[in-house]
C-alpha positions as semicolon CSV with decimal commas, in nm:
position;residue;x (nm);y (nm);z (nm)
1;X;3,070;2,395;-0,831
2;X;3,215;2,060;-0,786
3;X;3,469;2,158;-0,514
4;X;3,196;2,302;-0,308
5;X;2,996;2,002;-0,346
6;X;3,303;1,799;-0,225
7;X;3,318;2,040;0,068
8;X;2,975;2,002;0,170
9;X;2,936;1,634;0,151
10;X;3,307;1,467;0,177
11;X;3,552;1,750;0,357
12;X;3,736;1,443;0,519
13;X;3,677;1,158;0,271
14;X;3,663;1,263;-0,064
15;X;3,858;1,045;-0,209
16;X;3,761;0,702;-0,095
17;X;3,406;0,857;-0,125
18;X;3,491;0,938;-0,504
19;X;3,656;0,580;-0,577
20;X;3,336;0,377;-0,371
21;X;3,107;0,583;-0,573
22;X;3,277;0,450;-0,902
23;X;3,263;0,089;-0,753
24;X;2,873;0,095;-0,696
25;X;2,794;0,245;-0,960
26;X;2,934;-0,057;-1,185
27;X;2,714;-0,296;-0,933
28;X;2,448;-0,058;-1,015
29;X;2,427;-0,163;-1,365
30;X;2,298;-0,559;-1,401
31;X;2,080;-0,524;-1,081
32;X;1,863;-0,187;-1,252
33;X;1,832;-0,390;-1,561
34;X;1,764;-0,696;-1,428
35;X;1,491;-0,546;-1,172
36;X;1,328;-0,363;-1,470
37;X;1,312;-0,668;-1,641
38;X;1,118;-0,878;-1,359
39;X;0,893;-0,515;-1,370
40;X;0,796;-0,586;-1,702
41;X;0,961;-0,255;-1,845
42;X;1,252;-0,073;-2,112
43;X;1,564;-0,146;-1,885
44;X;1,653;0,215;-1,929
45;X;1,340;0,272;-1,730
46;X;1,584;0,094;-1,436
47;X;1,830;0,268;-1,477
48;X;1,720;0,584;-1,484
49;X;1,522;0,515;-1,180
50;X;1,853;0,411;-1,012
51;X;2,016;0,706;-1,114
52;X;1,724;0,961;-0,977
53;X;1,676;0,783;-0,701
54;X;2,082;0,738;-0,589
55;X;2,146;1,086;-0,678
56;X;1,847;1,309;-0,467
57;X;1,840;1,051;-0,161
58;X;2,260;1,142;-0,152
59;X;2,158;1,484;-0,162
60;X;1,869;1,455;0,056
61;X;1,806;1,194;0,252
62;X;1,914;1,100;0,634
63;X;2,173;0,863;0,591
64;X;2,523;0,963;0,457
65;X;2,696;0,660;0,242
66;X;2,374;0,476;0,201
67;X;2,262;0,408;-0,210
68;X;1,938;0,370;-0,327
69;X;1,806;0,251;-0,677
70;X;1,607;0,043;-0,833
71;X;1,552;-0,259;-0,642
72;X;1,388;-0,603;-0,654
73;X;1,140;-0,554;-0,374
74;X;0,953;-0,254;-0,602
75;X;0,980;-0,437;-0,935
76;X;0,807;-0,741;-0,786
77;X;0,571;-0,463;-0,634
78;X;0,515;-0,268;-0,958
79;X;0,485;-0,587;-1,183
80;X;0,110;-0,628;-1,130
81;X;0,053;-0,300;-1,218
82;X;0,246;-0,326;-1,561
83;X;0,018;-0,660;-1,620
84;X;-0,307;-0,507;-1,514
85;X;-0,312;-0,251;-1,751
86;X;-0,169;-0,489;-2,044
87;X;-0,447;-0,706;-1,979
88;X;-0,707;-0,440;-2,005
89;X;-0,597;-0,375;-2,380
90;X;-0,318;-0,109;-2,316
91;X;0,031;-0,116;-2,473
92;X;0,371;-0,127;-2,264
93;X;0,429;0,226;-2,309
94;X;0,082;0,315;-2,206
95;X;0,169;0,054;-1,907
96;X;0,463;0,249;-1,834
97;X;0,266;0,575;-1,813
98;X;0,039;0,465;-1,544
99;X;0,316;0,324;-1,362
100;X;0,496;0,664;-1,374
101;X;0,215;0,833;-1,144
102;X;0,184;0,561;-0,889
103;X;0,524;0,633;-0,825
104;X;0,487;1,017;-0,843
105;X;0,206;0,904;-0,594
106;X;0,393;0,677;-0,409
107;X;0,671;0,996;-0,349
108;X;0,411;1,187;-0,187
109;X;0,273;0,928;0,075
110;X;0,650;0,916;0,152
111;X;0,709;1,274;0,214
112;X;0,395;1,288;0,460
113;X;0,485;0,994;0,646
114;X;0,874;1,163;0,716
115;X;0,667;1,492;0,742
116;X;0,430;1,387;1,002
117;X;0,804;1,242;1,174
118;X;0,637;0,869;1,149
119;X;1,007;0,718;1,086
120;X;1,120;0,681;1,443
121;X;0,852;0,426;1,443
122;X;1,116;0,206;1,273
123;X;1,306;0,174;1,583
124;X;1,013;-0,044;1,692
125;X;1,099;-0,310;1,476
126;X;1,257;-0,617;1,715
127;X;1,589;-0,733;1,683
128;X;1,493;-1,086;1,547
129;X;1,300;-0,940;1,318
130;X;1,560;-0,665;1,199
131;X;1,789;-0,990;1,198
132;X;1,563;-1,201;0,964
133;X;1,585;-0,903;0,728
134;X;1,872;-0,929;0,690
135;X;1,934;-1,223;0,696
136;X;1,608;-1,277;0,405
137;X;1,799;-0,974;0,196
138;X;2,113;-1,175;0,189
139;X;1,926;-1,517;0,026
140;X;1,727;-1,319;-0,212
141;X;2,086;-1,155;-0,322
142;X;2,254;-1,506;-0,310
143;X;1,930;-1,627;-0,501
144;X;1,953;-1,351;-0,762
145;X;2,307;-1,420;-0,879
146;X;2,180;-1,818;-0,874
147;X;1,971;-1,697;-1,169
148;X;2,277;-1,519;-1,348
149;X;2,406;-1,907;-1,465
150;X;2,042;-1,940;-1,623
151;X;1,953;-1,924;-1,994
152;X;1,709;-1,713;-2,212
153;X;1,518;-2,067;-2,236
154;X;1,527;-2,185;-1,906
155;X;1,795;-2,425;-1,927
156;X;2,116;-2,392;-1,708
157;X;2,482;-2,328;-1,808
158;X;2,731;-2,608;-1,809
159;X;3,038;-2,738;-1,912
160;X;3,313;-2,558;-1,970
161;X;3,137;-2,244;-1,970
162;X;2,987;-2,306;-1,658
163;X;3,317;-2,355;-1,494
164;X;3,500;-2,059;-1,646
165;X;3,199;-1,865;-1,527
166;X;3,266;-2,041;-1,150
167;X;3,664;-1,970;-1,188
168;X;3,591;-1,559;-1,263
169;X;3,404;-1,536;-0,970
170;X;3,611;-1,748;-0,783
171;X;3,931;-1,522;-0,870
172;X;3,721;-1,224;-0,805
173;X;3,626;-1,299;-0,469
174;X;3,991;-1,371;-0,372
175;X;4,064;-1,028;-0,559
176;X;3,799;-0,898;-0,290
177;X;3,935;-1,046;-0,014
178;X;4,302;-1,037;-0,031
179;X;4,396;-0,723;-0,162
180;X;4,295;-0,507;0,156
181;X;4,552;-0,738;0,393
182;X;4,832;-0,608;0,116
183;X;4,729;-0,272;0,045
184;X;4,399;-0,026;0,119
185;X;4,465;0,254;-0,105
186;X;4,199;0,135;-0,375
187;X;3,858;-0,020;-0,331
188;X;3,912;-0,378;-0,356
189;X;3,589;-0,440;-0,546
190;X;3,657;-0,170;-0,801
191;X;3,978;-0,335;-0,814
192;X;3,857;-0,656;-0,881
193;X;3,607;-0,535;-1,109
194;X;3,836;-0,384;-1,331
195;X;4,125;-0,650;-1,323
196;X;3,878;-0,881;-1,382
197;X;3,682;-0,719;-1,694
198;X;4,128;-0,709;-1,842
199;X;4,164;-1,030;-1,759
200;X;3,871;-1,141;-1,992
201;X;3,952;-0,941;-2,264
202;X;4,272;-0,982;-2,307
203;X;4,286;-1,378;-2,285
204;X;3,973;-1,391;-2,508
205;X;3,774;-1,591;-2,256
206;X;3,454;-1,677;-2,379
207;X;3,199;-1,591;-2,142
208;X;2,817;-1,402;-2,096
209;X;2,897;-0,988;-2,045
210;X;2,634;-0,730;-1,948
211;X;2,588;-0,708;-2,277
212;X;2,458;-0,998;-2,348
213;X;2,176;-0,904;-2,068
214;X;2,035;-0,591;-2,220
215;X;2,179;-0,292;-2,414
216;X;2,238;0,040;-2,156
217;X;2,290;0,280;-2,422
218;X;2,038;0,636;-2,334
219;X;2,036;0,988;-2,368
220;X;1,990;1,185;-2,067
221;X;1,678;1,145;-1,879
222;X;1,397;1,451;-1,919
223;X;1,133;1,558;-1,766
224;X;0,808;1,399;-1,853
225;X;0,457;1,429;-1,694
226;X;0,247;1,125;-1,677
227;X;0,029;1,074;-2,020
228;X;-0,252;0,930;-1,786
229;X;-0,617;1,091;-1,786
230;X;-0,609;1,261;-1,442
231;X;-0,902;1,195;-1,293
232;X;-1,089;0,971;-1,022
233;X;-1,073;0,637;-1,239
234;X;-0,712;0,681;-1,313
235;X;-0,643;0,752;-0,869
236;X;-0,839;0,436;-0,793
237;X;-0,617;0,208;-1,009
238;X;-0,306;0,390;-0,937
239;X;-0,377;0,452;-0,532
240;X;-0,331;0,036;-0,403
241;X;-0,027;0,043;-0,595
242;X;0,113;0,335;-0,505
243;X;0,016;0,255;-0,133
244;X;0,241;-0,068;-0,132
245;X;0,524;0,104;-0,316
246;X;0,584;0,364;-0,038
247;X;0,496;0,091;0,231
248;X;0,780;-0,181;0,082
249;X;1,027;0,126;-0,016
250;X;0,979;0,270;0,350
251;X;1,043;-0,063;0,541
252;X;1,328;-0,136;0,317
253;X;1,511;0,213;0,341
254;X;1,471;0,220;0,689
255;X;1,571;-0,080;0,796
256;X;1,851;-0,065;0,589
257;X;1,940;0,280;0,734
258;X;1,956;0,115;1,046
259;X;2,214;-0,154;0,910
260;X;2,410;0,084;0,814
261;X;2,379;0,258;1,130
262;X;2,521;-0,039;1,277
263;X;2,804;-0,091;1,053
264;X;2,894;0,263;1,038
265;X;2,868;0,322;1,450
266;X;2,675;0,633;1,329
267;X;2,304;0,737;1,363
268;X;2,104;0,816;1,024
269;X;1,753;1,040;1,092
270;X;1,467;0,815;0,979
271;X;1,257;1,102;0,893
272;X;1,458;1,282;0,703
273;X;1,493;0,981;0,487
274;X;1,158;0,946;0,504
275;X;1,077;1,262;0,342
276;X;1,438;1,207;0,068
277;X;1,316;0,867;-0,066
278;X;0,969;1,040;-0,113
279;X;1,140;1,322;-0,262
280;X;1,336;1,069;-0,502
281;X;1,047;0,872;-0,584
282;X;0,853;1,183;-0,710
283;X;1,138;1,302;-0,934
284;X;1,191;0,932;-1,012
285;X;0,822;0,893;-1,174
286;X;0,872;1,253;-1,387
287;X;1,200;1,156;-1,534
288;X;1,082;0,807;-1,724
289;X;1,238;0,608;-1,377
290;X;1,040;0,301;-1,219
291;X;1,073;0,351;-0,841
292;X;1,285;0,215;-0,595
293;X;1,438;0,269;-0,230
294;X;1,787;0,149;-0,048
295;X;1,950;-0,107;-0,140
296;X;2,127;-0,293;0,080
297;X;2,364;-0,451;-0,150
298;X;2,537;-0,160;-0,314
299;X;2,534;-0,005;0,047
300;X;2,714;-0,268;0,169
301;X;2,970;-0,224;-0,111
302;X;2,994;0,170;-0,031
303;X;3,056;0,160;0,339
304;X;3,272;-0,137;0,315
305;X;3,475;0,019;0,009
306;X;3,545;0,386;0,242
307;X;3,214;0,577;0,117
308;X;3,086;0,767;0,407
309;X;2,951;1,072;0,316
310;X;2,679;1,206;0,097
311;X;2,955;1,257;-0,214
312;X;2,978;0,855;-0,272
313;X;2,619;0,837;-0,344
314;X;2,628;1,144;-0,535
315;X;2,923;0,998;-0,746
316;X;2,788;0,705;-0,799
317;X;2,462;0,837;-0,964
318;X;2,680;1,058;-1,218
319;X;2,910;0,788;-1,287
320;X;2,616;0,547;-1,361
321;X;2,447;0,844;-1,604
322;X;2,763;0,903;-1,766
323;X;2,798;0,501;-1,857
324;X;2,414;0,517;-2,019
325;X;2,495;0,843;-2,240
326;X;2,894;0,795;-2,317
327;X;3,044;0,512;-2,178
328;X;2,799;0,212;-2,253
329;X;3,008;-0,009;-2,424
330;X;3,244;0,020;-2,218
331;X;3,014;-0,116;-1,936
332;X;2,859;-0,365;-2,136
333;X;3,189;-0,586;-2,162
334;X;3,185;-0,653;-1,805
335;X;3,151;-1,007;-1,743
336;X;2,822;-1,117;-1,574
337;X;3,089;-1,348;-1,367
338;X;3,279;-1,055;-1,203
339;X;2,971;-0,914;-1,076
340;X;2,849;-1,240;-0,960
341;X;3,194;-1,271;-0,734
342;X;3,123;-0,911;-0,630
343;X;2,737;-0,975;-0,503
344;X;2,846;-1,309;-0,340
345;X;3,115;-1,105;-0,149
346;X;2,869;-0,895;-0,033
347;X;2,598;-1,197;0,078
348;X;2,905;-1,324;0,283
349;X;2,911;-0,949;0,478
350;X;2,520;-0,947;0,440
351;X;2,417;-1,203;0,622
352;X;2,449;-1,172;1,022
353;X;2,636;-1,492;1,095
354;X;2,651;-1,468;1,464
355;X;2,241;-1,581;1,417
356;X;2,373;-1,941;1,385
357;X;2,549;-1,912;1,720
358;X;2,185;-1,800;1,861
359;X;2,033;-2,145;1,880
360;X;1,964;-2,282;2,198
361;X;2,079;-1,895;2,329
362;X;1,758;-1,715;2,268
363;X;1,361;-1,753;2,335
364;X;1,247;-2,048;2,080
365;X;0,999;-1,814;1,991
366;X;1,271;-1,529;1,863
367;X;1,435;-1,772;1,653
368;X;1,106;-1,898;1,503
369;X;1,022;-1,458;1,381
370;X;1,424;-1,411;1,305
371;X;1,373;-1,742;1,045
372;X;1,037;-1,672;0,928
373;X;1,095;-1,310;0,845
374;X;1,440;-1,479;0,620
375;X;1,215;-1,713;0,474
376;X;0,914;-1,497;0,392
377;X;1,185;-1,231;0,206
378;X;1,313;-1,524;0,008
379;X;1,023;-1,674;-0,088
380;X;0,822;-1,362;-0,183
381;X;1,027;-1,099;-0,172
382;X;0,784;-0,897;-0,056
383;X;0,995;-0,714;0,263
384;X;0,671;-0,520;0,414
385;X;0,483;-0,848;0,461
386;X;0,782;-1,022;0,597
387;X;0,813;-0,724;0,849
388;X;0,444;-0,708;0,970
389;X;0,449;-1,122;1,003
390;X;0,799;-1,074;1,166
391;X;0,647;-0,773;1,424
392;X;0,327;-0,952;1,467
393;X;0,493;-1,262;1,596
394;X;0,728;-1,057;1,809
395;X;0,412;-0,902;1,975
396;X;0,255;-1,244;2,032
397;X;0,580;-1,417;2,140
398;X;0,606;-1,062;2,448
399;X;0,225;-1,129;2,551
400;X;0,266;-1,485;2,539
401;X;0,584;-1,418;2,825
402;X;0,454;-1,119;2,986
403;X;0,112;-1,290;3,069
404;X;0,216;-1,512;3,377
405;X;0,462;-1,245;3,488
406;X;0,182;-1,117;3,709
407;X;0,173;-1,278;4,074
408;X;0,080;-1,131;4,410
409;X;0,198;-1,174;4,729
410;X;-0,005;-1,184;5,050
411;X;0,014;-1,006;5,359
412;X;-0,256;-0,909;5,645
413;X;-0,363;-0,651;5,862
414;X;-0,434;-0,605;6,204
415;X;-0,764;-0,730;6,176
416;X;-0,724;-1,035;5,993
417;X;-0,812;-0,941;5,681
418;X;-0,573;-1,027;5,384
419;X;-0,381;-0,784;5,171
420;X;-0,281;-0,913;4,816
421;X;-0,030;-0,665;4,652
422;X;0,001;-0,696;4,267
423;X;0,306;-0,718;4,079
424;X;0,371;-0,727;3,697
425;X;0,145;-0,621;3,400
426;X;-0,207;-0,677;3,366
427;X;-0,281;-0,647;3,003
428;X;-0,521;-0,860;2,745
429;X;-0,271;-1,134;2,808
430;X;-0,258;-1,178;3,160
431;X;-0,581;-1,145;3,257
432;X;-0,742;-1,454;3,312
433;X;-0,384;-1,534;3,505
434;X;-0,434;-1,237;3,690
435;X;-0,836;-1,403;3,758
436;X;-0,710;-1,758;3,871
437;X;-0,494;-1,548;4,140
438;X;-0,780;-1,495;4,367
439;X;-1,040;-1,695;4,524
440;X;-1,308;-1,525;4,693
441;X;-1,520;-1,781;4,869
442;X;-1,232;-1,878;5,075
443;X;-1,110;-1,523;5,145
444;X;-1,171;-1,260;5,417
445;X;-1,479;-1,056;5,423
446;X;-1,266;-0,731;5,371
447;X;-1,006;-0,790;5,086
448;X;-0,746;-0,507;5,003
449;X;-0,597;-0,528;4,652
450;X;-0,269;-0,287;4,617
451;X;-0,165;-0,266;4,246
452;X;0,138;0,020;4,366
453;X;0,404;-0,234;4,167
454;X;0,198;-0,338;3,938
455;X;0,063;-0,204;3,598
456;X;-0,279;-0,179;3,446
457;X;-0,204;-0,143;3,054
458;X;-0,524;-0,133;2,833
459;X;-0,890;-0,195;2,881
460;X;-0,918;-0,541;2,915
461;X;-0,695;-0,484;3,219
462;X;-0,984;-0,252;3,338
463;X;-1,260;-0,530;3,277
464;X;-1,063;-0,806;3,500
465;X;-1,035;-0,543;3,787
466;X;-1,373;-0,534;3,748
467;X;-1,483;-0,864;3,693
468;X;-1,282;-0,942;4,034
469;X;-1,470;-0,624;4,167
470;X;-1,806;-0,878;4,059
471;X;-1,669;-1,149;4,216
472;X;-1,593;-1,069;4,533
473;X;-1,959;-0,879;4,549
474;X;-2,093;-1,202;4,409
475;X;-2,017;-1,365;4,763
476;X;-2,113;-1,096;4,953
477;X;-1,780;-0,952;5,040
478;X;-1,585;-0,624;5,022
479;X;-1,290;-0,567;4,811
480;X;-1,086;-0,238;4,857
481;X;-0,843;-0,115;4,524
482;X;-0,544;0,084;4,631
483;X;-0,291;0,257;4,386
484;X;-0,483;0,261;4,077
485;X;-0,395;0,533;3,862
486;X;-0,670;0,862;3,762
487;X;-0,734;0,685;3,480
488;X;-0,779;0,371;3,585
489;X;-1,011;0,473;3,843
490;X;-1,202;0,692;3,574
491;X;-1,287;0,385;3,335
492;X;-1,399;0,143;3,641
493;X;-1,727;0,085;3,669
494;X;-1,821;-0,229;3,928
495;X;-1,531;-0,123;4,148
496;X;-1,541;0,247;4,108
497;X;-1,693;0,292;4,424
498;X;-1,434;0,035;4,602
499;X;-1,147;0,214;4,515
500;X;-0,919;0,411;4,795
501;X;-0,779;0,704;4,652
502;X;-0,423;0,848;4,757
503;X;-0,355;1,169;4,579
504;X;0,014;1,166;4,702
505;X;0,082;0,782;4,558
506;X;-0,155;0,692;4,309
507;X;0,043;0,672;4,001
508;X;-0,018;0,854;3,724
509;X;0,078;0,637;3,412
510;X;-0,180;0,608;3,089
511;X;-0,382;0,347;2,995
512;X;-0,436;0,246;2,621
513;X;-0,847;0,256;2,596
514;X;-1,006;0,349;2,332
515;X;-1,251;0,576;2,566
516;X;-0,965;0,803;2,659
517;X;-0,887;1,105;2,389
């Protein structure tokens, strides 16, 4: 059994596969309890989700090497939910329950949107915004281990533990970084993670372990149906919820798929992953798990630690169950420290640095999306928002550039009278442009319009052909449209009549109207 799963999943890699899996599944640990814990729920509720979720996305999702888990973006999603139903009167575990089926739920709005092959749709996304992703992902990360020097009250560490806390991580990033230009046998993060959890011990350093966060001990996760009334009261609470947790965990495991594309110089299938994290999610919410999607983090550590096929992910998710049924304490003397030098390693190959080189390089406008999708991440950490504001102002920023890329130049014919052909895009942008283009009081009596370079995109492009159609009637003179496409010619109506058809060089390109099927 377990040498034909290495087969299928690692035939060329199994070892650095088996060894990366090891490594993320010790970052795997503080990040599912402290996500649960910002959810409002049991941290074994984290980390069962993060072992669910890691082990059926290895199994079946679209991109080999990637992890997914519990993750911040979902707890801050699932929060409200917990809260809600606490401040109706019900109890945590009642809470708990309810949250259980909007991710069941969540699962299944996942598995129709990879079903219905909606994932390519990702590809859409513009590179500024893809680049203030990940560029947002890497502050909230940085941000997160920030927190790790706070207290239970509030206050902050200092003093001499605060710098032995600085020096661990300190010597664990140099672990990190210097032991691959001596040797690349071993994951340097497992490496550093292990060396660094010795070190501690065995000099009796005082200093906060995972431990000290939250207790990991479990038994194996089992199968548990929801303990919610099933019926329409229950679906209307549950359905918003559930709605943003497949929205957020769909963004996020996408675009991270497509980071890891990039890192990787391999292609992952968006709907295939699609349909795995839905898959995950539903097995997540009937095994006592909270939810989640990729993580970017802990995929950084895989890929850049060997793990390339489907058995690192696979690993890791084993490795992680085995520390919450036999190994806990074990685990739980990890200093908080050695993780935070292994999570600041990976901000440092998170974020895309080359963005700071892109000032004064790119369209103001690109910068401006690229910083305000970063910021929105940070400040909200609410990814799907920070995509749609990101898209949205990508969208504006190409109208606001395509709309005086439309210009005509003017030629004549033998009579006299003046031939404007049309090049660009007309579209809801650059129509009033395309408007200030013409003047017909001061033009012939027979005007000939040729739009054979040019573009007519949607229906307001329509209703400025039109309205020039009106204007040129207006003053008693005779405009003639050549080139317009069947469809264009179909949703005319001033200037149907003045259009000149050419079967063999009308294009034939769609228009976006809402009165076409």
């Amino acid at each position: 059994m377990i040498f034909s799963l290495i087969n299928k999943y690692a035939p060329s890699n199994a070892k650095n596969d088996i060894l990366s899996g090891l490594t993320v599944a010790l970052a795997l640990v503080p990040e599912a309890v402290a996500f649960a814990i910002i959810a409002g729920v049991n941290p074994l509720v984290g980390l069962y989700a993060a072992f669910t979720m890691g082990l059926v996305t290895s199994i079946a999702g679209g991109r080999p090497g990637m992890i997914s888990g519990a993750t911040g973006a979902i707890a801050v999603v699932i929060a409200p939910l917990i809260a809600l139903i606490i401040d109706q009167g019900g109890t945590l575990e009642q809470a708990t329950e309810y949250l259980f089926a909007a991710v069941i739920l969540a699962g299944i709005l996942q598995i129709l949107f990879g079903v219905l092959k909606l994932g390519k749709f990702i590809r859409l996304v513009p590179h500024p915004v893809f680049l203030g992703f990940v560029n947002g992902i890497a502050l909230v990360i940085f941000a997160g281990q920030i927190k790790q020097f706070e207290l239970e009250d509030g206050s902050w560490i200092t003093g001499e533990p605060l710098i032995t806390m600085l020096a661990i991580a300190a010597a664990t990033m140099a672990v990190i970084y210097y032991l691959p230009k001596i040797t690349k046998t071993l994951p340097a993060i497992l490496v550093a993670v292990i060396a660094g959890t010795l070190a501690v011990i065995l000099l009796g350093i005082e200093t906060r372990t995972v431990g000290d966060i939250a207790s990991i001990k479990g038994g194996f996760p089992s199968l548990n149906i929801p303990n919610v009334p099933f019926d329409w009261d229950m679906l209307t609470l549950i359905f918003p919820f559930a709605v943003t947790i497949a929205a957020v965990g769909l963004i996020e495991s996408l675009l991270t798929l497509n980071l890891i594309d990039d890192i990787t110089e391999t292609t992952g299938k968006p709907n295939r992953e699609s349909v795995g994290q839905g898959l995950a999610n539903s097995a997540t919410g009937l095994f006592g798990g909270m939810g989640g999607c990729a993580m970017v983090g802990q995929s950084i550590i895989n890929v850049k630690s060997g793990g390339r096929g489907r058995l690192s992910g696979v690993v890791a998710s084993l490795a992680l169950l085995a520390f919450i049924v036999y190994l806990s304490e074990y685990v739980e003397m990890i200093p908080i420290a050695v993780l935070v030098g292994v999570m600041m390693m990976v901000v440092i190959g998170t974020f895309q640095w080359c963005t700071l080189r892109l000032f004064g390089r790119i369209p103001v406008l690109d910068v401006i999306t690229g910083i305000s999708v970063a910021v929105i991440t940070l400040w909200t950490s609410d990814l799907a928002l920070a995509v749609v504001v990101g898209v949205i102002l990508s969208a504006l920023s190409f109208a606001w550039e395509s709309a005086s890329k439309i210009y005509i130049s003017k030629e004549q014919t033998n009579d006299g009278d003046n031939i404007y052909k049309v090049k660009g895009t007309l579209f809801f942008a650059s129509k009033e442009h395309f408007q200030e283009l013409f003047d017909p009081k001061s033009d012939t009596d027979n005007v000939y319009v040729d739009f054979e370079e040019a573009r007519a995109l949607d229906h307001s492009a329509i209703q400025a052909i039109d309205k020039l159609a009106e204007r040129y009637k207006r003053v008693g003179k005779t405009l003639h449209l050549q080139h317009l496409s069947a469809e264009c010619r179909l949703l005319l109506k001033t200037a149907k009549h003045l259009v000149e058809v050419n079967i063999l060089e009308d294009p034939k390109y769609h228009v976006a109207d809402d009165k076409i099927s």
